[in-house]
Structure formats: structure tokens, C-alpha cells
N, C-alpha and C positions, 0 to 999 in steps of 0.2 A: 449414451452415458456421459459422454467429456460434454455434449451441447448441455446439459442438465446441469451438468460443474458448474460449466463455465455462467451460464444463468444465475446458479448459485453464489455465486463469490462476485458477485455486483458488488460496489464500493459499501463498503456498510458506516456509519460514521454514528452509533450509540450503542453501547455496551454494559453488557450485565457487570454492573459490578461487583469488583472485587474478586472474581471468578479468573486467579491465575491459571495462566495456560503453561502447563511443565514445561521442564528446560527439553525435557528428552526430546518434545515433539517438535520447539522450536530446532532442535539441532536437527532432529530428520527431516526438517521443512528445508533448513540451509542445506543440507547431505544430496536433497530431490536436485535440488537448484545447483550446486556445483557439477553435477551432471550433464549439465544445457551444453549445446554448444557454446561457443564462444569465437569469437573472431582472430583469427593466426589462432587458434586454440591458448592465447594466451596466457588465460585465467588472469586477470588482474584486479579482481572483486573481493573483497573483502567483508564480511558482517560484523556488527558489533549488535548482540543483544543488549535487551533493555528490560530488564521484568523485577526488579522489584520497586514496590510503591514509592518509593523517594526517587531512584531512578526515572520513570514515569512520569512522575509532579514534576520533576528538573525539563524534563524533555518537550511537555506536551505543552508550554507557552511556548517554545519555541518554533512550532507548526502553526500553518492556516489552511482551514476547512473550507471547502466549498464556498468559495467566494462570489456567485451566482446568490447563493441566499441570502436573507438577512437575517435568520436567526445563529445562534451560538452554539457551535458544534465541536464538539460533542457538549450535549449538555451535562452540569455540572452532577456529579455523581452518576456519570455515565462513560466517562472515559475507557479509552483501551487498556489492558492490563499488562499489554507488550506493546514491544517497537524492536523492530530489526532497521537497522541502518546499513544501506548497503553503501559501500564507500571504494572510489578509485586507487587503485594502490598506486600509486608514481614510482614506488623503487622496482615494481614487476614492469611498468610501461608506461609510458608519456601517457596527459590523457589526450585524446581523439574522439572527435565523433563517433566511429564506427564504434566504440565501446559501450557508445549509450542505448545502442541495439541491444547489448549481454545483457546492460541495467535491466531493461526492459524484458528481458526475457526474463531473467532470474527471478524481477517483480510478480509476475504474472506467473514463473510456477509455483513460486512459493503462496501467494493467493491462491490456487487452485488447490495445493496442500491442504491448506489452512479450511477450506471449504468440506475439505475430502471428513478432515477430522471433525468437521462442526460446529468448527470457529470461523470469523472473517476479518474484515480489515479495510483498510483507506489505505491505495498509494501516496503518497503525500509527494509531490516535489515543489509546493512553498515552504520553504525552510530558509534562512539563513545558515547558509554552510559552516561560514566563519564561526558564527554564536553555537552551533551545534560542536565542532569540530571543540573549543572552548570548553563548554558542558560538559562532553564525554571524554576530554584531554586525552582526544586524540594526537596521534606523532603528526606531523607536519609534510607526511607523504602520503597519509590517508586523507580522502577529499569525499563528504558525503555527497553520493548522486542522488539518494532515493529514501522515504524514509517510506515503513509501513509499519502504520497503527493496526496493532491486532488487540480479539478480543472474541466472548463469546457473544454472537451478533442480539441484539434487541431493538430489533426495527424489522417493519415489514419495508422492502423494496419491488415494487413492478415494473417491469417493463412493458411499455406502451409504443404503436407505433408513431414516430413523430408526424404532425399534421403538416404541411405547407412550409417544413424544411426546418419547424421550430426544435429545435435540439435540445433547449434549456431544463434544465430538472427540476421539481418542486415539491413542495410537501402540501399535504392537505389540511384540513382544522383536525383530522385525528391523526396526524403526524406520520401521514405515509409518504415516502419520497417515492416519487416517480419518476425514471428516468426516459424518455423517450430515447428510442432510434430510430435511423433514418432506416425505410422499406429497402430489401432486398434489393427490390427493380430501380432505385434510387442510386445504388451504387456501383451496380454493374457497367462496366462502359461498354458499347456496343459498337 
């Protein structure tokens, strides 16, 4: 069942629009995610939701998609209908490395959430921090690590095996992204 999730919540990066996703289930998506472990059990993550339409329009220049491609994503009338910002608290902990592990983890269960409910999503970390931090006039001890564009997914995504180590992703003439991975026996070290 979790290999099936996790399948499932492949980066998705075009969305049905205008199909907001409740506040409830964004906050039981953060609720899942503050649960993760954390490093010295810290906690020094913070969220900042994003879901209404002006919200959204303010936020979503300030992202870049898939830079491997050369088309415009999310296409225009296709945007995400949320964004959660996970952001470094500095008055709970300096930041560090070892922190960008929680980023990571909180990223990835809140995507799996998000998968669980029907929706999906883009991690995103091309952002400008500073312009973002600006935008959401965030305090000056919150530091965005992570952003993720959610939505209810409109795109199909397969996974393929990568040929000769080619990892690169791509969309087809009927706009299917494919993302290759590298084979099992590829990554085992023996």
C-alpha cells in the first residue's frame, strides 16, 4: 500500500483549476508532518499556508518549475490552488544542516498526505527566499526551506525505467511526463 502512495505522489506540476483544497485537510497534512521525527527532537519548522487565489497569484512567480524542460509550468490556467511553505524558525534553533533532513522529511509526508486525499503537488526549492520571505511578510526569524505547490493533480505521470543511466524527465506531444528511474540493481552497492 505505502509503494502504491508513494508512486502516487510523483511530482505533479498541472492542476484542475480553481478546485481549492480545505483548510481542514491542509492543517491535517501539517498535523501528519509535525509528528515525523526531527533531529535533537527540536521541532524548528514552521508552515505558513497559502490558499486563497490572490495569495497564490502573489506566490506562484515567485517559484521555478522544472528546469530540465522547456515548456511553462504550470500551464497558465493550471496552477496549484495551495502552497505550504515550510520555513526554518531561528528563535527555536540556529539553522544547520542536519535540519534540512526534517525539511525533507516533513516534505515527503506531507506529499504522501496529500496523495492519500487525492490531491498532489511540486516540492519546489527554486525560490528565492528573500522575495518569498517579502511576499508573505514573514518575521525575520522565519527562513523559507521548502515550498509545496498543491492541487488536485491533472496530468498523467509514469514511471519508466531509466535506459544507460539517462535520469532526465520529459513530456510527450500528448503531455505526458515521464520520469525515469534508475533500475533497483543500479543502485544497490555490493
Amino acid at each position: 500500500m505505502l509503494k502504491e502512495l508513494v508512486e502516487k505522489s510523483r511530482s505533479k506540476r498541472t492542476f484542475v483549476s480553481g478546485e481549492a483544497i480545505p483548510e481542514e485537510l491542509l492543517l491535517d497534512w501539517i498535523d501528519t508532518a509535525r509528528k515525523c521525527p526531527a533531529a535533537r527532537n527540536l521541532q524548528p519548522l514552521k508552515y505558513k499556508i497559502i490558499s486563497t487565489p490572490k495569495e497564490c497569484a502573489q506566490l506562484q512567480p515567485l517559484t521555478f518549475w522544472a528546469g530540465s524542460l522547456t515548456i511553462k509550468l504550470p500551464p497558465e490556467d493550471k496552477e496549484p490552488t495551495a502552497f505550504i511553505v515550510i520555513c526554518h524558525d531561528r528563535s527555536v534553533a540556529a539553522e544547520a544542516p542536519i535540519f534540512m533532513v526534517d525539511v525533507g522529511i516533513v516534505a515527503q509526508t506531507i506529499m504522501l498526505r496529500a496523495a492519500e486525499d487525492g490531491f498532489g503537488g511540486c516540492i519546489i526549492g527554486s525560490a528565492k527566499a528573500e522575495k518569498v520571505s517579502e511576499a508573505l511578510g514573514l518575521d525575520d526569524q522565519l527562513v523559507p526551506k521548502l515550498i509545496l505547490a498543491l492541487g488536485r493533480p491533472d496530468e498523467t505521470v509514469i514511471l519508466t525505467d531509466a535506459k544507460d543511466g539517462d535520469v532526465n524527465y520529459y513530456r510527450d506531444e500528448n503531455n505526458v511526463h515521464y520520469a525515469p528511474k534508475r533500475k533497483l540493481e543500479d543502485i544497490i552497492i555490493k
